[in-house]
N, C-alpha and C positions, 0 to 999 in steps of 0.2 A: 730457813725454808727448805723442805725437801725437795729432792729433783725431781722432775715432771717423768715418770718412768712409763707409764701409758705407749704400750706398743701403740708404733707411728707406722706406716704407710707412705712407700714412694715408687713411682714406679718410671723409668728411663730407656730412650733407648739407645743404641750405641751401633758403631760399626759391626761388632761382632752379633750382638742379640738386643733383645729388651731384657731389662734386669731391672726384678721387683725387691726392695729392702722392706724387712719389718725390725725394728728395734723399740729403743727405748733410751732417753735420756741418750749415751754414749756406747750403748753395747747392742750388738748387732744379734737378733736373734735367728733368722733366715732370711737366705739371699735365694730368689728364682730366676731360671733364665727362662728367655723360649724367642720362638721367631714371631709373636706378639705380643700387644703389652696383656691382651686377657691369659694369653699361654703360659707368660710369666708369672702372672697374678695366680693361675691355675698350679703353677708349680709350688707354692707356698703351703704350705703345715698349714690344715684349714681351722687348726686351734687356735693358732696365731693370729692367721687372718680373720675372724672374728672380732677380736679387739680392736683390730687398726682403723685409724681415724688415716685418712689422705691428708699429708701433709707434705710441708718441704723439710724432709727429714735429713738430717745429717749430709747438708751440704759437701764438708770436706769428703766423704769416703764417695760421694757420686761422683765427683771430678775425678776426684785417682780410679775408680774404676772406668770413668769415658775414656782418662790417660792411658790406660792399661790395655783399654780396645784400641787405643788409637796409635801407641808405638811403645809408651813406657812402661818396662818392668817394674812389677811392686811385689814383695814378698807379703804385703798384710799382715805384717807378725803383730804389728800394734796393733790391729785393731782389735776391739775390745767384744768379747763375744761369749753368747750363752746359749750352749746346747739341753739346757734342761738336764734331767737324771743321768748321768752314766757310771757306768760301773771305772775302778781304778783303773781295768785295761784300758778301757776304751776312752778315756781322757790322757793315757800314755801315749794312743796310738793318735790321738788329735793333736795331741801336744808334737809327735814324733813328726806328723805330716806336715805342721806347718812350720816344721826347720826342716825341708826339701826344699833348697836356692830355687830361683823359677833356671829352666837350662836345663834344670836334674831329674834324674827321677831313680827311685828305688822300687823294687820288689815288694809284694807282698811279703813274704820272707822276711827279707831284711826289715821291712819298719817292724814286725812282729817281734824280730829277736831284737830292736830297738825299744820297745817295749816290754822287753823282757819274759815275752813267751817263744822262743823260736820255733816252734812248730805251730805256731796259731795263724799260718799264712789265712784260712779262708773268714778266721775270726778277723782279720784286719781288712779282708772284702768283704766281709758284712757290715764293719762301721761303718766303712768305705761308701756300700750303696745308698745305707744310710744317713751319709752327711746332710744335713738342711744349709750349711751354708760352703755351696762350691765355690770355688775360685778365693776367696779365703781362706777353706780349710781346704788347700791343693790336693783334692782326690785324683785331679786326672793326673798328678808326676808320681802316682803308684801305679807299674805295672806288673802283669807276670811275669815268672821264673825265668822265661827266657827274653825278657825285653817284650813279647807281645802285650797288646791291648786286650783286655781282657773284661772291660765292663765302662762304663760310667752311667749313672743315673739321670743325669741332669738331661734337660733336655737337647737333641743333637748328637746324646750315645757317643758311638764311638769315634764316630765324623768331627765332632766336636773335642772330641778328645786328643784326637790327632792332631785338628788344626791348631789347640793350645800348645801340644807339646812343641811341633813343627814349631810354633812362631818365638817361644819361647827360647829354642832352644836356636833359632838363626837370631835372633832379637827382630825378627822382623813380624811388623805390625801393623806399620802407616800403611795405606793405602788401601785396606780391604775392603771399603767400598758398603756397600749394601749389606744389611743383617745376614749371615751364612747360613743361622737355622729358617729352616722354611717348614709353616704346620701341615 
């Protein structure tokens, strides 16, 4: 019998945000955040959301990411995930971002000459804005050339980007209390 692959539908919320998944079977297609569950819902590829039935989708990957709002580091390298079309860079430059440890972070730059364009810094901020699935594929531990922030897409910008990197990088998590993004 084949696997039930029918994008699913979940939506949670967590100390840090509400976080919407849409997958399928085992592979995580987009992850939304926002400072509600419609804001979350709203952040989603409305291709995607289209198909999704509301379900209790993929149990395990909701706990590790409540654990993750809630104090433990997870690098999400397993989890199983599909971006749709990309060209060879730009599955370099996702493969490149999700081996940055949480703690770390690289340059534009650097992930680009990691994917083997070294001058393609602003090509690796355009996959970058483009990610549909944050916090698994860690856009926010790329920065600029000189350690600044320099974008995130997701909802919460650069507020959000900073409190990832900040918390990530003292390991400190417990405690944050009430969702951080506000609509």
């Amino acid at each position: 019998m084949a696997a039930d692959c029918r994008n699913r539908l979940v939506v949670f919320p967590t100390s840090l945000c509400w976080i919407a998944l849409v997958g399928g079977g085992n592979v995580l297609r987009n992850l939304g955040l926002g400072g509600s569950r419609r804001a979350a819902v709203a952040a989603l590829s409305p291709d995607l959301l289209q198909a999704a039935l509301e379900k209790n989708w993929n149990r395990s990957l909701v706990r590790r990411l409540e654990a993750y709002a809630e104090a433990e580091v997870d690098d999400f390298r397993d989890v199983e995930i599909d971006l749709g079309p990309q060209t060879e860079f730009q599955r370099r430059v996702t493969a490149g971002c999700r081996q940055i440890p949480p703690g770390s972070t690289l340059t534009y730059g650097e992930l680009a000459a990691r994917a083997g364009r070294p001058r393609a810094a602003r090509a690796v901020g355009h996959c970058m804005a483009t990610n549909r699935i944050p916090l698994i594929i860690p856009c926010h531990r790329v920065v600029g050339a000189d350690g600044g922030l320099r974008g995130y897409s997701a909802n919460g910008g650069l507020r959000l980007k900073r409190l990832l990197l900040d918390r990530e990088a003292l390991g400190v998590f417990r405690g944050a209390g009430v969702c951080v993004l506000q609509e």
